[in-house]
C-alpha positions as CSV (number, residue, x, y, z in Angstrom):
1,X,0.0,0.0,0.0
2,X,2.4,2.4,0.8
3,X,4.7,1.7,-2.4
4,X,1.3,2.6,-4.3
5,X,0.7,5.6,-2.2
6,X,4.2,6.8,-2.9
7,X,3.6,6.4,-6.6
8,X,0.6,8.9,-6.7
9,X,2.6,11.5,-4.6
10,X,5.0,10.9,-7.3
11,X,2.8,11.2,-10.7
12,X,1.0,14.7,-8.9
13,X,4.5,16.1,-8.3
14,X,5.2,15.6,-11.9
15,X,2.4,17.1,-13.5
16,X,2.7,20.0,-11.3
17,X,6.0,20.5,-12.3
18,X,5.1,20.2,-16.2
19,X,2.0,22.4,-16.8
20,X,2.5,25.6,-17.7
21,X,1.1,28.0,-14.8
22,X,-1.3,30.2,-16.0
23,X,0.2,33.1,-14.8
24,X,3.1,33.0,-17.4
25,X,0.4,32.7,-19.9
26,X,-1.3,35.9,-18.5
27,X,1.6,38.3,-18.3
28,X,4.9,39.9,-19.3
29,X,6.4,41.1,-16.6
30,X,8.3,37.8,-15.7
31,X,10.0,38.5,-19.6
32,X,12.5,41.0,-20.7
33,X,10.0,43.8,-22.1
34,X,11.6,47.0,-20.6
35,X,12.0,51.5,-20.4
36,X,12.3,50.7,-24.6
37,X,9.1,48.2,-25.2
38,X,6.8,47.2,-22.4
39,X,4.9,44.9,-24.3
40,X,0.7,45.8,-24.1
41,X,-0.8,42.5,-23.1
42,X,-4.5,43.2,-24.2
43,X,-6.6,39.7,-24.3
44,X,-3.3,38.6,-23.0
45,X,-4.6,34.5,-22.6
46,X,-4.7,34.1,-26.3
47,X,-2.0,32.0,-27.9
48,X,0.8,33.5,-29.8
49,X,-1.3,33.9,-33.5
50,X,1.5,32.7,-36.2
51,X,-0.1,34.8,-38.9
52,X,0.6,38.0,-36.7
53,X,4.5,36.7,-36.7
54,X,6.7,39.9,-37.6
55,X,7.6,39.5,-41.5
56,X,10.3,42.6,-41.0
57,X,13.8,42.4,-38.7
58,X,14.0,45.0,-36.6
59,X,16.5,46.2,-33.5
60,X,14.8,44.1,-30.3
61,X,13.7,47.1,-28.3
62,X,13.1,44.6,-25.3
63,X,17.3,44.2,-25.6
64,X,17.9,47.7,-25.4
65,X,17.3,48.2,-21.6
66,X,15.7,45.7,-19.0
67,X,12.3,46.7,-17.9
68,X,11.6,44.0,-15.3
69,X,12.7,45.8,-12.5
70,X,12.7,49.4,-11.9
71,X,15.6,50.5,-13.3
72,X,18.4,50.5,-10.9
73,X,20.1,54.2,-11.0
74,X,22.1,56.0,-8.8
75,X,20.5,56.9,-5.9
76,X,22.6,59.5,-4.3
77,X,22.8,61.6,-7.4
78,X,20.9,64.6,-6.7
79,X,18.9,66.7,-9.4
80,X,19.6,70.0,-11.0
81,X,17.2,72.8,-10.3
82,X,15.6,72.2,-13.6
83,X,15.0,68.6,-13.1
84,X,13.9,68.9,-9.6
85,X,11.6,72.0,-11.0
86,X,10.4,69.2,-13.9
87,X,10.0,66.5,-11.5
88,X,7.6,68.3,-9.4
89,X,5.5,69.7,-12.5
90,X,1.9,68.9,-12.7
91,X,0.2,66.6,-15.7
92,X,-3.5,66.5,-16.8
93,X,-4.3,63.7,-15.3
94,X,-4.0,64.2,-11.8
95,X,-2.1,61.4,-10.5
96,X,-1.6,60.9,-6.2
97,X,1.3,59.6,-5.7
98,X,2.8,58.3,-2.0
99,X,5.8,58.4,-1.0
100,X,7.1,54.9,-2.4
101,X,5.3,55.8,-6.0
102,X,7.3,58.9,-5.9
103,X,10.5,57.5,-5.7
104,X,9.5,55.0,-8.5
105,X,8.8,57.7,-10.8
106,X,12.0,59.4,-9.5
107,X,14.2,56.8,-10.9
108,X,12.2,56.6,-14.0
109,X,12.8,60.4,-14.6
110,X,16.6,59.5,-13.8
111,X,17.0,56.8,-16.3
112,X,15.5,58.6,-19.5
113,X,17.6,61.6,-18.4
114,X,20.2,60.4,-17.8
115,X,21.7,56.6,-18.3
116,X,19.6,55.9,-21.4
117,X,19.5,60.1,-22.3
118,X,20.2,59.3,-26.3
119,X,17.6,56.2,-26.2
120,X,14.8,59.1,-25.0
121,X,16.2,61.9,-27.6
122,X,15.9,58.9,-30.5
123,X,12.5,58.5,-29.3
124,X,11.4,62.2,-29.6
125,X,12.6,62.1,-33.2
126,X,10.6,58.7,-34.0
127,X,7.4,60.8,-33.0
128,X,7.7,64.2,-34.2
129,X,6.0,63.4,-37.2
130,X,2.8,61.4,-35.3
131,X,2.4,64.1,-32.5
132,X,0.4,65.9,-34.1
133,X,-1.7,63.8,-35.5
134,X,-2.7,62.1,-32.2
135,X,-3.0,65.0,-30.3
136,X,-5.7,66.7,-32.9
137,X,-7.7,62.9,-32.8
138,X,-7.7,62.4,-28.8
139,X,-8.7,66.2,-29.0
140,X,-11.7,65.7,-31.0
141,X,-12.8,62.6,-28.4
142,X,-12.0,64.7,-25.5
143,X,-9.4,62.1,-24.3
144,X,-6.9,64.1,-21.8
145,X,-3.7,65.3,-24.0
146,X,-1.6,63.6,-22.3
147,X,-2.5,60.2,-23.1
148,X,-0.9,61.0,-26.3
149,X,2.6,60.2,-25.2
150,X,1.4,56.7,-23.6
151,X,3.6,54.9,-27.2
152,X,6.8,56.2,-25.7
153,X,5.8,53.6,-22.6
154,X,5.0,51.3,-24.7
155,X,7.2,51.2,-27.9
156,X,9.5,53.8,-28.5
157,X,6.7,55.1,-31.6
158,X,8.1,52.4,-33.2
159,X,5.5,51.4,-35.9
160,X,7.7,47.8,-36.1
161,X,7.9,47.0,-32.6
162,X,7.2,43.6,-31.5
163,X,7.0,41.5,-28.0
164,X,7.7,38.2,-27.1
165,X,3.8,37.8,-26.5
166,X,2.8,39.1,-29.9
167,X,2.0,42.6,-29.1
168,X,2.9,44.9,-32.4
169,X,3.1,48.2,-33.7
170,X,3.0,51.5,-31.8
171,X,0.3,51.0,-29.9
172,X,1.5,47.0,-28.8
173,X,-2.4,45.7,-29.6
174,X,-2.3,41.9,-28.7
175,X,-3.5,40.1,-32.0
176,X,-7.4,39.4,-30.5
177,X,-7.5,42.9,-29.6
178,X,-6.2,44.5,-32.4
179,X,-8.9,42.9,-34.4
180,X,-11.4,43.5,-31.7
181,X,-11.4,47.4,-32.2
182,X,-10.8,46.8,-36.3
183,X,-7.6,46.5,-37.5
184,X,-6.9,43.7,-40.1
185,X,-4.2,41.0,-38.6
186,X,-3.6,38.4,-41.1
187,X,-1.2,36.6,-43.7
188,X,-1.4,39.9,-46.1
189,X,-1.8,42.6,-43.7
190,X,-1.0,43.8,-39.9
191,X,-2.6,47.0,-39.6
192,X,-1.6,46.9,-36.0
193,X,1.7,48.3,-37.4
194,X,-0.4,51.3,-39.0
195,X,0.5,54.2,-36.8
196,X,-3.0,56.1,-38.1
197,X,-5.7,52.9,-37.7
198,X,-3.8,51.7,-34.7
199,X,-3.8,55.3,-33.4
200,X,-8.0,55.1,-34.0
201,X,-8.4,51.9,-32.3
202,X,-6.3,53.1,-29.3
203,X,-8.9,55.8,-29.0
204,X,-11.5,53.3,-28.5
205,X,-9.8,51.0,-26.3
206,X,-8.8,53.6,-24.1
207,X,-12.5,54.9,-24.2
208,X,-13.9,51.5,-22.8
209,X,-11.6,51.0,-20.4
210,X,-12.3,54.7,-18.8
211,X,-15.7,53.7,-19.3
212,X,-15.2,49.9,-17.4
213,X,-13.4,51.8,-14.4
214,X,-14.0,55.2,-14.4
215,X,-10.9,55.6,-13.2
216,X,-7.7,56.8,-15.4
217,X,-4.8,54.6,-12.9
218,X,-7.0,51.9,-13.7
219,X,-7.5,52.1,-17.4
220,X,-3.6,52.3,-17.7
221,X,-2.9,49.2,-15.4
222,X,-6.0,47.7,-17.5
223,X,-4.0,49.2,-21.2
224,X,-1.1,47.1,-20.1
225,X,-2.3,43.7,-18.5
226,X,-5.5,43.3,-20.2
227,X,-8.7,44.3,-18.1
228,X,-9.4,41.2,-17.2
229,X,-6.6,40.6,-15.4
230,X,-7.5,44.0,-13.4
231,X,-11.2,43.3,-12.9
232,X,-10.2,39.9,-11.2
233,X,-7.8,41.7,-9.2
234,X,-10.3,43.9,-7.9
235,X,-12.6,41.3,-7.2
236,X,-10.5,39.2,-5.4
237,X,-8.7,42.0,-2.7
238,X,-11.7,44.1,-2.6
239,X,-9.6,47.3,-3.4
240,X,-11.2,50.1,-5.3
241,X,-7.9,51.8,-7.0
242,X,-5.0,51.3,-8.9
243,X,-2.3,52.1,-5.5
244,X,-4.0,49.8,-2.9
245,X,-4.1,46.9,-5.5
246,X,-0.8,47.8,-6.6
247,X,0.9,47.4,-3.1
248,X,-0.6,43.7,-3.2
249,X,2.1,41.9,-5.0
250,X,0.3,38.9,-5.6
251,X,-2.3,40.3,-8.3
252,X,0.0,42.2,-10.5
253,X,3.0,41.7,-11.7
254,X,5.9,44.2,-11.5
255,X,5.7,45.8,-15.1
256,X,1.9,46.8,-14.1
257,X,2.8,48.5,-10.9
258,X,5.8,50.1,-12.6
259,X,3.6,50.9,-15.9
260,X,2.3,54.0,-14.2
261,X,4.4,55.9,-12.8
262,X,6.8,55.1,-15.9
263,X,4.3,56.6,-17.5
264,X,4.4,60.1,-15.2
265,X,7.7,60.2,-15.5
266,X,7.9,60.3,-19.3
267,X,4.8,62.8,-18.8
268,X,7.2,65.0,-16.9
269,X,10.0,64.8,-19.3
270,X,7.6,65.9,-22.8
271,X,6.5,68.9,-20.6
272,X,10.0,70.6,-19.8
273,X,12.3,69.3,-22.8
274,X,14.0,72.6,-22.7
275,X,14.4,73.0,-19.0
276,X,16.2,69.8,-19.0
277,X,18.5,70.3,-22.6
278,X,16.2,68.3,-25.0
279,X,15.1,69.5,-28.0
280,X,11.8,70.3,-27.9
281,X,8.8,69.3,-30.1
282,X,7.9,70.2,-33.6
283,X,4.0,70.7,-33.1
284,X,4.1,71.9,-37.0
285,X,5.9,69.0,-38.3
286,X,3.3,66.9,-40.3
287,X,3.6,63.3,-42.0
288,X,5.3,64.0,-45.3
289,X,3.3,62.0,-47.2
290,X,0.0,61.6,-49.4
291,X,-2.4,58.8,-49.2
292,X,-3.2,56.9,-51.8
293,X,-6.4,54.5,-52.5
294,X,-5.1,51.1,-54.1
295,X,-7.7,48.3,-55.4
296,X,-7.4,45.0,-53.9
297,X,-5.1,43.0,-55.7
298,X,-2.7,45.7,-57.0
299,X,0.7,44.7,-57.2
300,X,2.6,47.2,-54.8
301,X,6.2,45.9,-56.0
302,X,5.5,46.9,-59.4
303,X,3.7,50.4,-58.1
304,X,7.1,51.5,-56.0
305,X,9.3,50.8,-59.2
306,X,7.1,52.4,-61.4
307,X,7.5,55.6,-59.0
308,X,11.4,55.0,-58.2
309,X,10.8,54.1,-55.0
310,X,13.0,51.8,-53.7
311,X,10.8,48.7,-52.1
312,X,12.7,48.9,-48.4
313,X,11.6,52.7,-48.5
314,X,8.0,51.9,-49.4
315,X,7.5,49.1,-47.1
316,X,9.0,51.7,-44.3
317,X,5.9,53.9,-45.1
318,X,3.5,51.1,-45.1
319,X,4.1,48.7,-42.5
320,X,1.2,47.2,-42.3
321,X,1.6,45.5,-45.8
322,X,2.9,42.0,-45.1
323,X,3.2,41.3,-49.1
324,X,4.1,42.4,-52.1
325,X,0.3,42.6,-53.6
326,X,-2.3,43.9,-51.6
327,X,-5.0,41.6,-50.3
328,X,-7.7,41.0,-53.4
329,X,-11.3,42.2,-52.6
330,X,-10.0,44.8,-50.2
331,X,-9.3,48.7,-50.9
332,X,-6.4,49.6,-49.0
333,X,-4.2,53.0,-48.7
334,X,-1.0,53.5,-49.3
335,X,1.3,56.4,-48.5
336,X,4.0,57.7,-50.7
337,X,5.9,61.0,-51.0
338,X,4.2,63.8,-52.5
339,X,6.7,63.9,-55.7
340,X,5.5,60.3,-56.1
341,X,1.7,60.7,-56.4
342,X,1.7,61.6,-59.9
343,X,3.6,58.8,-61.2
344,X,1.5,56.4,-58.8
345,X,-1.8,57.8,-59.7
346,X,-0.5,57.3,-63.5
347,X,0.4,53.4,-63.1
348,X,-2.9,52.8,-61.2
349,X,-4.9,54.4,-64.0
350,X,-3.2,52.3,-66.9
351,X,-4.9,49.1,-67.7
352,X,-1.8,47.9,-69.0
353,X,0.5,48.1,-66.4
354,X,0.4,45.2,-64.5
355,X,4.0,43.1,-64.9
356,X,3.4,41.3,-61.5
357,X,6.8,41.5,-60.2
358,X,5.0,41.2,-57.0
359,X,4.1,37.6,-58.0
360,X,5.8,34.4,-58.6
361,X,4.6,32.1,-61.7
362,X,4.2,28.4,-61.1
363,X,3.5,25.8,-63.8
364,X,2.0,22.5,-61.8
365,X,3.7,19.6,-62.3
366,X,2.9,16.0,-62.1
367,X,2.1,14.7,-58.4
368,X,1.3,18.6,-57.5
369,X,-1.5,19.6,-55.1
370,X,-2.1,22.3,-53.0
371,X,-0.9,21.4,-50.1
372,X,2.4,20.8,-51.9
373,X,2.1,23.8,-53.2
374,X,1.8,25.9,-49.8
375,X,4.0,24.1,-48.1
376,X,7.2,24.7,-50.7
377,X,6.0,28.5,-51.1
378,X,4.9,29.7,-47.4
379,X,1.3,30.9,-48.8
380,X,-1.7,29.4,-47.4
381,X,-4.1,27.3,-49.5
382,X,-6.9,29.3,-48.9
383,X,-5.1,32.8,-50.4
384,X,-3.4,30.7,-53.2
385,X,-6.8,29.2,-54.2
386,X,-8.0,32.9,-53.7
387,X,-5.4,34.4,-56.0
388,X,-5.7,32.3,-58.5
389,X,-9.8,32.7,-58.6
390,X,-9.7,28.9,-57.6
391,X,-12.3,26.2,-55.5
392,X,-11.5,23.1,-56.8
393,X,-9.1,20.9,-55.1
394,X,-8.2,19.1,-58.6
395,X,-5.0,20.6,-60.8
396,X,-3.6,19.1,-63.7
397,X,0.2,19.2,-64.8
398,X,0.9,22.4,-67.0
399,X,-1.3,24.5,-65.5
400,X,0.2,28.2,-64.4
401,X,-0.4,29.2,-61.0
402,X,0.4,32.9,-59.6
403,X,2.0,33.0,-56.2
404,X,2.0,36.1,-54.3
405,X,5.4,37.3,-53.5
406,X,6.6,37.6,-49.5
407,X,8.7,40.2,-50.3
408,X,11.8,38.9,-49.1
409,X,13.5,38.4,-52.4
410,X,13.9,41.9,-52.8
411,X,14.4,43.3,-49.0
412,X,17.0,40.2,-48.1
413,X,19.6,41.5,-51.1
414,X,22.1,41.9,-48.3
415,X,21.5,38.9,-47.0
416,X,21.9,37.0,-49.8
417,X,25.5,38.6,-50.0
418,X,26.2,37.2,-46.3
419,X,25.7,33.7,-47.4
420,X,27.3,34.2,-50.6
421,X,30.6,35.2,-48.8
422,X,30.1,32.4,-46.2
423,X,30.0,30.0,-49.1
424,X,33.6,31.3,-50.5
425,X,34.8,30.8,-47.1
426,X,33.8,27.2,-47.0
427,X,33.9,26.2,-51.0
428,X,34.7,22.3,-52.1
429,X,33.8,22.7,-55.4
430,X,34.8,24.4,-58.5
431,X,32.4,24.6,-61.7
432,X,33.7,23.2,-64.6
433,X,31.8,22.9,-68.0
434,X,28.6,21.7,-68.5
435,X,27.5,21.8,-65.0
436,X,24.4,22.3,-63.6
437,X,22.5,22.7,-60.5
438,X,20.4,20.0,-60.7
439,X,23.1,17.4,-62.0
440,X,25.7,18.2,-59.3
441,X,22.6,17.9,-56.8
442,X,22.3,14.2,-58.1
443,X,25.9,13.5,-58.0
444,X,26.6,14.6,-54.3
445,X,23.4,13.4,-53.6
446,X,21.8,16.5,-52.4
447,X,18.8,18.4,-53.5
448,X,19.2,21.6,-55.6
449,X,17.3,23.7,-53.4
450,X,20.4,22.6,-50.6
451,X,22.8,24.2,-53.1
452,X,21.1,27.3,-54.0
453,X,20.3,28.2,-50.5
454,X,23.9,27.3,-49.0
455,X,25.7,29.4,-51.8
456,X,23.2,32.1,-51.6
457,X,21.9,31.8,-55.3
458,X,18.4,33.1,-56.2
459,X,18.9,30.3,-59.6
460,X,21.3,28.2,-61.0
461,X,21.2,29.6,-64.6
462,X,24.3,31.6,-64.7
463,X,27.3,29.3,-63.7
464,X,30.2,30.1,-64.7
465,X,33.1,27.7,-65.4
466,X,35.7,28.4,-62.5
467,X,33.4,29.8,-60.1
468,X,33.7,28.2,-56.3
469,X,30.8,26.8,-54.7
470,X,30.1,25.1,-51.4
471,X,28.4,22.1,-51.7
472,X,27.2,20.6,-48.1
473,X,27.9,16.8,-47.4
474,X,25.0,14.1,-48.7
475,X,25.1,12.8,-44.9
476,X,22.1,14.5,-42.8
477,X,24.0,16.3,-40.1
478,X,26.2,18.5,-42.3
479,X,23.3,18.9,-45.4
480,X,20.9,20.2,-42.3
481,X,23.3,22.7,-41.1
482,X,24.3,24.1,-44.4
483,X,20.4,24.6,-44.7
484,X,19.9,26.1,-40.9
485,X,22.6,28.9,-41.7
486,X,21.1,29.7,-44.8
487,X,17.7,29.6,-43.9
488,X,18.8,32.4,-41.2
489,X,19.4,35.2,-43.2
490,X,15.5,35.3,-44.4
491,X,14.5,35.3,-41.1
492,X,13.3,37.4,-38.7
493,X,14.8,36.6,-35.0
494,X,13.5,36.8,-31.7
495,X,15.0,36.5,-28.5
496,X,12.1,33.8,-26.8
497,X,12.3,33.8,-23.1
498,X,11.6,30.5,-21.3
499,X,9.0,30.3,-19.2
500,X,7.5,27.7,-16.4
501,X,6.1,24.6,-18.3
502,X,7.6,25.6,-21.6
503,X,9.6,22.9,-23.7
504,X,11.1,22.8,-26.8
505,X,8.1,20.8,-28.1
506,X,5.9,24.3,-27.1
507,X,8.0,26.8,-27.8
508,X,7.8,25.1,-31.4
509,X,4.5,25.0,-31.5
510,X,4.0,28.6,-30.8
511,X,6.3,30.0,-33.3
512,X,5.3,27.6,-36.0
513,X,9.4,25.9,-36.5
514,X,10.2,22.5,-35.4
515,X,12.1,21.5,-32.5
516,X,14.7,20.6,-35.0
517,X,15.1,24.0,-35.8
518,X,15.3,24.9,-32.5
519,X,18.3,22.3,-31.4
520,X,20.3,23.9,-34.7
521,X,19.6,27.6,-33.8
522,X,20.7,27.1,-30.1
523,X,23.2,24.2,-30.3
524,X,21.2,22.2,-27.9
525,X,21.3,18.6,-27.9
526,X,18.1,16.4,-26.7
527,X,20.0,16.0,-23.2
528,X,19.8,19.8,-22.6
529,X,17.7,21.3,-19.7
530,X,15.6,24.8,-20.4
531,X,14.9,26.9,-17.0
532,X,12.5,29.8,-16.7
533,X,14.6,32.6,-17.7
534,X,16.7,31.3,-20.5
535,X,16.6,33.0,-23.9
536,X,16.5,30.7,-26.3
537,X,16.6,31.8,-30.6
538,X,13.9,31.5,-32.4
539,X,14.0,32.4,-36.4
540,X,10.5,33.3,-38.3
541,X,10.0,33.8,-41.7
542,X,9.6,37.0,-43.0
């Protein structure tokens, strides 16, 4: 009896050490999302959503600067008059503040002015041009002014920021929320990354969260942890405000209770940039750029060349766009410098112009489905069918398919130069007449796709006799390698942080790779042991 007994103490032991607690589910705080990208964590239960997956490499904002813990500054250094004078300044919403919460904000107010000074005055810059935007549209809602700063606390005004949870854009809407208030998160577009919708939905969701507590501490905590997480908070203790339930540890994690007075702090700062040497605001500096309706369908690559706008540059107006053809059956806007529009307005208007350099053409071949299809091109059955004005399931060899372009053959240029000088490094053969591809694929027993990718070639028509190429080992170790490295360069990575209950199994799952993948990346073997707090690397396709 006892050995039995001490077998079910056993088995409950283990399955409380394997399932995930909720709680890292529910929050950021116990993640790196710091002073540069607290991470909005609206609807923050929902899975991470794959086809929300940044398509666009960016610098990790989360790396710059810690934002776990208040950040540690010095203590003993006193103020200058001006910053003292700043410090004690008075915002429009009227904020209480103790003596604890004081020194909180404090050392926020220390840290943007002075250890991370240049990170603030970078952000500043970012959002001159957005200012004024926002503080015209939170006008017309009568929304207090200074709400209008809130995307320095939460990205920088980076339009491309993205969190380890999934939150993107400017605003950091969660994927469910995002869509909630009306911006379009899918395989063609993240309008989450549109500083203007995003700005719009912000609005709202600010609105109904003043409206839930009628209380502005409240909405903020709520803005940042989801306001579910608050209402069950405030259900539980039996508080009635943000400071009561913020001394109480156990309901909210450390980036919520910080999230507020970060958020003063920063208020502080925008109201005396000169007092304390920044420079101040532009209030007159607009958006230099027209918008431009586009019929669904329209092939944006083709639309920047026709203008002379290089691709990178246009995708850096329009962020949202996740492809190189906007998604059919939808009218979208685009924005493009004024001495642009006339050219773009002249390519839209021509019947003719349509060369579909944003798409790829396919001729089926025999043993060919769908499914095939998808898998070797990254686009999902559903848009390819879509694209191709498609239901059936059945396809017959020779027929020509169009595949929408990703994009990445023309923004990864550079990166294809990275593996092509890797490849010199590491050459083993040299091409000698009459090779091809394909027939030194067969004879090393390889694939040509292998090849291509680990010499950084976009095709394998222009060999030339004498030129070096590196091609990986038949045996699976060395071919799987060759294809890890290459695969790198078209992908976007993030810096996962291990949580309670993760495994490489979930972590997999979540980003849409294979543990595979994830021993390569990390040089993990299957005896290695993940702990809460690890970063491990994960690479998504752009």
């Amino acid at each position: 009896m006892r050995n039995y007994f001490f077998l079910y103490v056993l088995f409950l032991f283990v399955c409380t050490a394997c399932s995930p607690a909720r709680q890292g589910v529910s929050s950021a705080a116990d993640t790196a999302v710091a002073p540069e990208q607290t991470g909005t964590l609206q609807g923050q239960e929902e899975e991470v959503d794959t086809t929300a997956l940044p398509d666009e490499e960016e610098a990790a904002l989360g790396e710059e600067v810690d934002g776990r813990d208040t950040p540690a500054v010095n203590a003993t250094a006193s103020l200058t008059p001006e910053e003292a004078s700043a410090l004690s300044s008075e915002t429009d919403i009227h904020f209480d503040l103790d003596l604890k919460d004081t020194k909180e904000v404090q050392r926020y107010f220390q840290f943007f002015t002075h250890e991370r000074r240049d990170l603030f005055a970078r952000w500043l810059k970012r959002a001159e041009p957005y200012l004024p935007y926002l503080r015209d549209e939170f006008k017309k809602q009568g929304l207090p002014q200074d709400l209008i700063f809130l995307p320095f606390a939460e990205s920088g005004f980076n339009p491309w920021a993205y969190s380890w949870a999934g939150a993107a854009g400017m605003w950091q809407f969660m994927p469910f929320t995002g869509r909630k208030y009306g911006l379009q998160v899918d395989w063609w577009l993240d309008e989450r990354r549109n500083p203007f919708l995003a700005t719009q939905a912000a609005i709202g969701y600010l609105s109904k969260l003043h409206g839930d507590f009628n209380d502005w501490y409240l909405a903020l905590a709520a803005y940042n942890a989801g306001e579910g997480k608050i209402s069950r908070a405030l259900r539980k203790t039996g508080y009635d405000n943000f400071f009561d339930l913020a001394k109480t540890r156990r309901y909210l994690k450390r980036e919520t209770r910080n999230y507020v007075p970060k958020f003063i702090a920063i208020l502080k700062i925008v109201r005396n940039l000169e007092e304390l040497g920044f420079e101040p605001i532009n209030w007159d500096a607009k958006f230099p750029h027209e918008r431009l309706t586009v019929k669904g369908g329209t092939d944006l690559l083709a639309l920047a060349t026709h203008t002379g706008l290089p691709w990178k540059e246009f995708r850096k107006l329009n962020p949202a766009f996740r492809r190189q053809v906007s998604p059919p059956g939808k009218t979208c806007e685009v924005y493009l410098p004024l001495t642009k529009i006339v050219l773009a307005k002249e390519y839209l208007a021509s019947p003719d112009s349509r060369p579909y350099a944003g798409y790829k053409h396919y001729r089926v071949r025999k043993g060919d489905s769908w499914w095939r299809i998808s898998r070797r091109s990254g686009v999902p059955i559903k848009v390819l069918k879509r694209v191709n004005g498609r239901r059936k399931n059945l396809l017959r060899p020779g027929q020509r398919l169009m595949i929408p372009g990703k994009g990445d053959r023309i923004i990864t240029a550079s990166a294809l130069s990275n593996v092509q000088v890797l490849a010199k490094k590491r050459a083993n053969y040299t091409v000698r007449k009459g090779d091809t591809i394909w027939e030194l694929a067969k004879r090393f027993g390889t694939s040509s796709r292998t090849i291509l990718r680990a010499n950084g070639l976009r095709s394998g028509r222009r060999l030339r006799i004498g030129q070096k190429l590196y091609i990986p080992d038949a045996s699976g170790a060395s071919t799987r390698l060759a294809r890890t490295n290459a695969d790198r360069e078209f992908r976007q990575l993030v810096r996962y942080h291990v949580r309670k209950g993760d495994n490489l199994w979930v972590i997999a799952r979540k980003f849409g790779v294979t543990t595979r993948d994830l021993y390569a990346w990390n040089n993990l073997n299957k005896r290695s042991v993940l702990r809460p707090g690890d970063r491990i690397k994960v690479y998504i396709n752009q």
